[in-house]
RODO-2510 file (C-alpha; in nm, 4 decimals, decimal comma):
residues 292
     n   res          X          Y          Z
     1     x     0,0000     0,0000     0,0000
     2     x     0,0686     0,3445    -0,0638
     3     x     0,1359     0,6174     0,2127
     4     x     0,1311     0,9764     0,2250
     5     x     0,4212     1,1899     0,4252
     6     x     0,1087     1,3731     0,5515
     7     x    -0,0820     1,2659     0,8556
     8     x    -0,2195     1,2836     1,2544
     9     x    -0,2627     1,0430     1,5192
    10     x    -0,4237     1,0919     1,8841
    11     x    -0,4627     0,8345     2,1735
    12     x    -0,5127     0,8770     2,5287
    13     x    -0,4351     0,6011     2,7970
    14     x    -0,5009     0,6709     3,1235
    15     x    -0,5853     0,5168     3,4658
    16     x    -0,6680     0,5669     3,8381
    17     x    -0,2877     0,7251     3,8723
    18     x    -0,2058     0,9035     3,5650
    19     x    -0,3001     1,0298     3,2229
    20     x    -0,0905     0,9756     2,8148
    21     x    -0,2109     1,2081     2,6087
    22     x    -0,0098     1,1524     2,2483
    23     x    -0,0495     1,3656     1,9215
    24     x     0,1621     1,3093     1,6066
    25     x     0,1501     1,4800     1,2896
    26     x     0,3981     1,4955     1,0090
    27     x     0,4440     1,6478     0,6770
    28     x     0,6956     1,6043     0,3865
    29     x     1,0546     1,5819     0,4257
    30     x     1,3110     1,4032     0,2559
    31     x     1,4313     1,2192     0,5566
    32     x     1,3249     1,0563     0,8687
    33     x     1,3052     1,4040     1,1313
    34     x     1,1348     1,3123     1,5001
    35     x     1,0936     1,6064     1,6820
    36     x     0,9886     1,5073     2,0507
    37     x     0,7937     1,7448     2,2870
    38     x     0,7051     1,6657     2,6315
    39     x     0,7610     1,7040     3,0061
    40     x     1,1196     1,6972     3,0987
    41     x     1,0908     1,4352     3,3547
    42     x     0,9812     1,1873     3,0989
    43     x     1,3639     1,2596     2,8878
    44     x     1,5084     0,9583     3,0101
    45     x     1,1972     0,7469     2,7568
    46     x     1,2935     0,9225     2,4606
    47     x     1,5402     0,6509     2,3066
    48     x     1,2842     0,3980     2,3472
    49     x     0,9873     0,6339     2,2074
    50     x     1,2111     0,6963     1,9150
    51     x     1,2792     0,3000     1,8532
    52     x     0,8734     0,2563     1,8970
    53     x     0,8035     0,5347     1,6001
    54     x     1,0406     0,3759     1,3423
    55     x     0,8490     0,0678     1,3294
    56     x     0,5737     0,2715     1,1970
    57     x     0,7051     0,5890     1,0072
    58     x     0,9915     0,5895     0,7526
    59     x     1,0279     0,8994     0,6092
    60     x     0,8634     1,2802     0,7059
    61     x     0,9160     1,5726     0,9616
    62     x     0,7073     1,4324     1,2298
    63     x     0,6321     1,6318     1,5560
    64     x     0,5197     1,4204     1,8717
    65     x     0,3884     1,5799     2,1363
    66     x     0,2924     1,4241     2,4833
    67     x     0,1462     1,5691     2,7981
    68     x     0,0885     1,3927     3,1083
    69     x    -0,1560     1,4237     3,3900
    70     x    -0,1066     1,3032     3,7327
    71     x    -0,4070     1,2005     3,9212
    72     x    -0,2149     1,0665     4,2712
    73     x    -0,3226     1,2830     4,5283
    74     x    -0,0237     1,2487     4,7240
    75     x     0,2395     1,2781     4,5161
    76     x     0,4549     1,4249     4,6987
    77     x     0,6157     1,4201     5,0684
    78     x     0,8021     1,6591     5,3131
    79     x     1,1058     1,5625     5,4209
    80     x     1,2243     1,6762     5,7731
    81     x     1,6143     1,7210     5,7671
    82     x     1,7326     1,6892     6,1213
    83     x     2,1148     1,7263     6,0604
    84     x     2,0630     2,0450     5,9451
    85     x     1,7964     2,1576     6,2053
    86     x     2,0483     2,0922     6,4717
    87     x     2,3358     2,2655     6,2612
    88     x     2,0990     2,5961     6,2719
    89     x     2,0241     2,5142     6,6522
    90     x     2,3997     2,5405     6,7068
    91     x     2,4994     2,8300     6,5752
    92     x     2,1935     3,0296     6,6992
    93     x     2,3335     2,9179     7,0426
    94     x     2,6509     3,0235     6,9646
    95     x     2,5323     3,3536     6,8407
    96     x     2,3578     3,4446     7,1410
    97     x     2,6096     3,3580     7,3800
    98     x     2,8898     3,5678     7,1394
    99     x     2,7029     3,8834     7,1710
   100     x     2,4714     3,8128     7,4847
   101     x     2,1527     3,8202     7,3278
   102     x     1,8487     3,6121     7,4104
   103     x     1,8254     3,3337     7,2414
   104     x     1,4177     3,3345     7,1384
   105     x     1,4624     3,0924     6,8377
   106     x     1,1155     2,8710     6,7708
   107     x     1,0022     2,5758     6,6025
   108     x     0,8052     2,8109     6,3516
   109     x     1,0726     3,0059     6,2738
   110     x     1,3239     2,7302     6,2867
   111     x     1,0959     2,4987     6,0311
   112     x     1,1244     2,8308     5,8179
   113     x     1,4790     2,8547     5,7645
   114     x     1,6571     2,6810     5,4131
   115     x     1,6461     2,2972     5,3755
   116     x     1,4957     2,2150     5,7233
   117     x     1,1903     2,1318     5,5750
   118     x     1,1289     2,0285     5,1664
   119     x     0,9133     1,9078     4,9352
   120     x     0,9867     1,6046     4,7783
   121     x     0,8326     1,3798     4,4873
   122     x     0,7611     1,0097     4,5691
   123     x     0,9506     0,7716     4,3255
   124     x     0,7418     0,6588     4,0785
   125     x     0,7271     0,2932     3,8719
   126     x     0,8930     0,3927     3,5732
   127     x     0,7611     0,0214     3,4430
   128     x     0,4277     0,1169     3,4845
   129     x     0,4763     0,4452     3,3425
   130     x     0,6253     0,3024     3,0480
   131     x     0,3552     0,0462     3,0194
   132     x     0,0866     0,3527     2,9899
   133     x     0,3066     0,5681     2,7778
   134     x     0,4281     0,2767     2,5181
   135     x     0,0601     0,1896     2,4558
   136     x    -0,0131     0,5640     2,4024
   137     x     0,2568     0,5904     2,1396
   138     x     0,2118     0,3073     1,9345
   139     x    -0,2316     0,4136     1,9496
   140     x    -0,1152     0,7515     1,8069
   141     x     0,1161     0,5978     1,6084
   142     x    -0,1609     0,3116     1,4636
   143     x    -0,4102     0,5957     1,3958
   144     x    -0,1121     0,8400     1,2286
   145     x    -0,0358     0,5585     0,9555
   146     x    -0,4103     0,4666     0,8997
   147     x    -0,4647     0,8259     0,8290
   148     x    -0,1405     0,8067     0,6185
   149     x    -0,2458     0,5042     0,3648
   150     x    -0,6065     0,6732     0,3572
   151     x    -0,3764     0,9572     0,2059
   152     x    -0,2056     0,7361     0,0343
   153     x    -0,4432     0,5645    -0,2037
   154     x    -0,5935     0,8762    -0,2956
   155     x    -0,2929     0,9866    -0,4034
   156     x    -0,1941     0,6329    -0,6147
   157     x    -0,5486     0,6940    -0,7862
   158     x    -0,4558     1,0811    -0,8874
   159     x    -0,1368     0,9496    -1,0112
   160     x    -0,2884     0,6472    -1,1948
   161     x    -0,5049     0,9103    -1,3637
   162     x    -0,2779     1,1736    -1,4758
   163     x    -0,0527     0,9005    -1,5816
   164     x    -0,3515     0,8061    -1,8095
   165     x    -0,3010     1,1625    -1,9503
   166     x     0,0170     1,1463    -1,9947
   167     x    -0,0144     0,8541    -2,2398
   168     x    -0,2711     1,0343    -2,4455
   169     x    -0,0222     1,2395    -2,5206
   170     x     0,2630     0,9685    -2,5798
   171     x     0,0158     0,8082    -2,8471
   172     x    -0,0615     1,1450    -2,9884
   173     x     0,3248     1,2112    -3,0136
   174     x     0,3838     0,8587    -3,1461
   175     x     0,0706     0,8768    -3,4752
   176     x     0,2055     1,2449    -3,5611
   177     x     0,6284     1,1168    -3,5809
   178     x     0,5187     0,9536    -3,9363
   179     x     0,2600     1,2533    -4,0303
   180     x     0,5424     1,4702    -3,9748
   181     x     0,7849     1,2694    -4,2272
   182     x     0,5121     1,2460    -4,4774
   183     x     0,4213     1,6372    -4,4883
   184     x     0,8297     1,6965    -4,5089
   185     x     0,8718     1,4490    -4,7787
   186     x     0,5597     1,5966    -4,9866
   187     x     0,7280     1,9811    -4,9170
   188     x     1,0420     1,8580    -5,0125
   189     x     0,9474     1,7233    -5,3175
   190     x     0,7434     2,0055    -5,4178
   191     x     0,9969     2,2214    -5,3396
   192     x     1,2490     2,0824    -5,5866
   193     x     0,9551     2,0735    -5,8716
   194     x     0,8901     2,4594    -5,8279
   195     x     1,2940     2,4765    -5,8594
   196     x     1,3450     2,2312    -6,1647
   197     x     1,0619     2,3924    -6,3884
   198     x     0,8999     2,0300    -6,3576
   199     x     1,2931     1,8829    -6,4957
   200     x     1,3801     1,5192    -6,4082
   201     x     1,3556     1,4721    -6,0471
   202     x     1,6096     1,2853    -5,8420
   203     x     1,3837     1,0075    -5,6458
   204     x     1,6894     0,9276    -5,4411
   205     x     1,8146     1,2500    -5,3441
   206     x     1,4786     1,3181    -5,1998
   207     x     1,4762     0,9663    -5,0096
   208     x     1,8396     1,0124    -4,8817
   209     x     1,7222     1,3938    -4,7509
   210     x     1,3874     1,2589    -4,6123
   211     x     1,5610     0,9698    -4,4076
   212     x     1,8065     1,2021    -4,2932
   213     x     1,5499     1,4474    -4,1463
   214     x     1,3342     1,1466    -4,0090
   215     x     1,6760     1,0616    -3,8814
   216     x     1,6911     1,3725    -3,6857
   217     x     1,3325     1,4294    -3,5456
   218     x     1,3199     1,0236    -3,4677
   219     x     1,1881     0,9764    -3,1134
   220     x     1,1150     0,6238    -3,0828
   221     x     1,3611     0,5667    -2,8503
   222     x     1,2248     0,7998    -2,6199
   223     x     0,8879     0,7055    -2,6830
   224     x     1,0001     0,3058    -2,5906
   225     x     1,1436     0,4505    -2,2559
   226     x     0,8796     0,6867    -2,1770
   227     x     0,6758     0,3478    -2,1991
   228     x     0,8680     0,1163    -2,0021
   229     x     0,9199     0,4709    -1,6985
   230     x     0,5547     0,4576    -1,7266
   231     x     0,5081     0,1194    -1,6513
   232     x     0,7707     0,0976    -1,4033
   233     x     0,5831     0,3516    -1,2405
   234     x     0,2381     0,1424    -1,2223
   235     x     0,4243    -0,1397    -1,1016
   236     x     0,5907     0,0249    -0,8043
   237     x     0,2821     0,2049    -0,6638
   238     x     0,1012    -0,1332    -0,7065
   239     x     0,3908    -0,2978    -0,4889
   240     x     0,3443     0,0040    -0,2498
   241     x     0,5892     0,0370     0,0538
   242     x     0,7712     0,3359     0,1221
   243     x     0,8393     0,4202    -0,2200
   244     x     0,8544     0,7975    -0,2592
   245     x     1,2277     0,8395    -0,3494
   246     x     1,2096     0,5268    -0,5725
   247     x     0,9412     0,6878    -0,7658
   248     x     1,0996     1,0118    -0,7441
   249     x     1,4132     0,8385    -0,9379
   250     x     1,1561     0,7560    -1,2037
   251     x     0,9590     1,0965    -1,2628
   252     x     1,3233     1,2422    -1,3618
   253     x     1,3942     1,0086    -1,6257
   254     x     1,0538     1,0992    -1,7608
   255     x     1,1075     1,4426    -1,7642
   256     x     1,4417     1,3653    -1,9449
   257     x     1,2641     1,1799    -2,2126
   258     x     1,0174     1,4505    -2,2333
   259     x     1,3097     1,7261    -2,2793
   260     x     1,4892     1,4971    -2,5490
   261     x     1,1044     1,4844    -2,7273
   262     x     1,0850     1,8278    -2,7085
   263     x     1,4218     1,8994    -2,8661
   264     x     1,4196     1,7329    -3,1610
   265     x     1,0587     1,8648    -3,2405
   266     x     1,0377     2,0907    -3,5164
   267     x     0,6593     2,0849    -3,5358
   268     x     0,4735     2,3555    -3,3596
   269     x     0,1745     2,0808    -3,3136
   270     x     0,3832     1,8089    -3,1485
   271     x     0,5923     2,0657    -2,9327
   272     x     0,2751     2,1950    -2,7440
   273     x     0,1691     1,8060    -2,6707
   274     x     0,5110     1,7607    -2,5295
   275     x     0,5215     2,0545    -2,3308
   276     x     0,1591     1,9171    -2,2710
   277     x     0,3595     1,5858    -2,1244
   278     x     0,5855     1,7810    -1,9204
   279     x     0,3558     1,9565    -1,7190
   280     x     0,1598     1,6492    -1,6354
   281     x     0,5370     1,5073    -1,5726
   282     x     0,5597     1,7962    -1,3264
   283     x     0,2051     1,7329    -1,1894
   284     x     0,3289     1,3696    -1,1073
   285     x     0,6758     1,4998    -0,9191
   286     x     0,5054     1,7244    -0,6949
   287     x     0,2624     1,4250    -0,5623
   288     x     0,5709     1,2085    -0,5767
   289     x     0,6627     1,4286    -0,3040
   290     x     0,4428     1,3225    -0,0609
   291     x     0,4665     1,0235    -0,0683
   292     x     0,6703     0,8600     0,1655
***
């Protein structure tokens, strides 16, 4: 199957503790780019939220973004640190005997004075959290790449149909080639009759300059490659996978063939159909591009 660069994913896990809350959306790029967002305490998961993603995203600037919700009432604890309690209780002593001042110190103001009392989190199970926070990922993640082959086969079908124009104009191309000799040969001959007052005409020297111009405006080559590109093309979005820069690959040889076309074209009729075949060449490149 085919998948677009383009996408979004959302899933929420949560339970009596804690809430996952994961979004992912992406758009083109020409490389794998993961561009993490969420709470700093959660860093030390990012290796293993990175490892998740590539088993479901290849290529694309993808932005992941994860908040977190904590339900635990009691999450944290106060910590009383006697050492330093006693360390304040000393040299308040001290201070009152030095300059013979009363020495009024109280629990309220002592409990008030740096690290004697502080706030600490609990330790959490980083297995559970990772439990929670895994599933959220890869239910973003599932959601992100059905929304990307949705994306996907709409895209295959717009390319399947403009490559369906771009063979109208590969058989228009292909009929006019031996028009185009004809009319010359006809001209050329005329030509030569206006010159010779209706005198002997060489057969040969006409043949010999007609095969040397057919010579020269000849595209069948590029018409048999076009052909094969083409169905090179069908084949690979049929096989589907992450094909973008394969197909990429192909949508510049076509464009080559459809310069060479255009080059050796010295009809005004069959120069508009190739430039005709270039555009939808272009058309094809830019979808190419999101594809991943």
């Amino acid at each position: 199957m085919i998948k677009s660069m383009t996408g979004f994913g959302r899933c929420e896990i949560s339970d009596v503790h804690c809430k996952f809350t994961v979004e992912i959306k992406a758009v083109n790029h020409r490389y794998l780019d993961i561009n993490l967002k969420m709470p700093k305490k959660f860093s030390f998961f990012e290796s293993s939220i990175r490892t998740v993603l590539k088993n479901y995203i290849q290529r694309g600037k993808v932005d992941i973004f994860i908040t977190y919700e904590d339900f635990t009432e009691n999450n944290v604890c106060i910590k009383y640190n006697k050492e330093v309690a006693e360390e304040y209780v000393k040299y308040l002593a001290q201070m009152a005997e030095d300059f013979s001042l009363e020495n009024d110190i109280r629990v309220s103001a002592l409990s008030r004075y740096p690290e004697v009392l502080t706030l600490e989190e609990q330790t959490v199970d980083e297995e559970e959290l990772w439990k929670n926070l895994e599933k959220a990922v890869k239910g973003a993640a599932e959601e992100f790449v059905e929304a990307r082959i949705t994306e996907g086969e709409n895209l295959k079908n717009d390319l399947l149909t403009k490559i369906d124009g771009m063979l109208s104009h590969i058989d228009f191309i292909t009929e006019r080639s031996p028009q185009i000799v004809a009319a010359y040969h006809t001209k050329l001959e005329d030509k030569v009759k206006e010159l010779l007052n209706d005198a002997q005409i060489d057969e040969n020297r006409i043949l010999t300059e007609v095969t040397l111009f057919a010579d020269k405006i000849c595209v069948d080559e590029e018409i048999v490659r076009l052909r094969s590109h083409i169905e090179h093309t069908k084949l690979t979005l049929k096989e589907g996978g992450s094909v973008g820069r394969k197909l990429d690959f192909i949508a510049q040889e076509l464009n080559r063939e459809a310069n060479t076309i255009l080059s050796k074209s010295n009809d005004i009729i069959t120069s508009n159909r190739a430039i005709d075949l270039k555009t939808e060449i272009e058309k094809i490149r830019e979808q190419i591009q999101n594809i991943e």
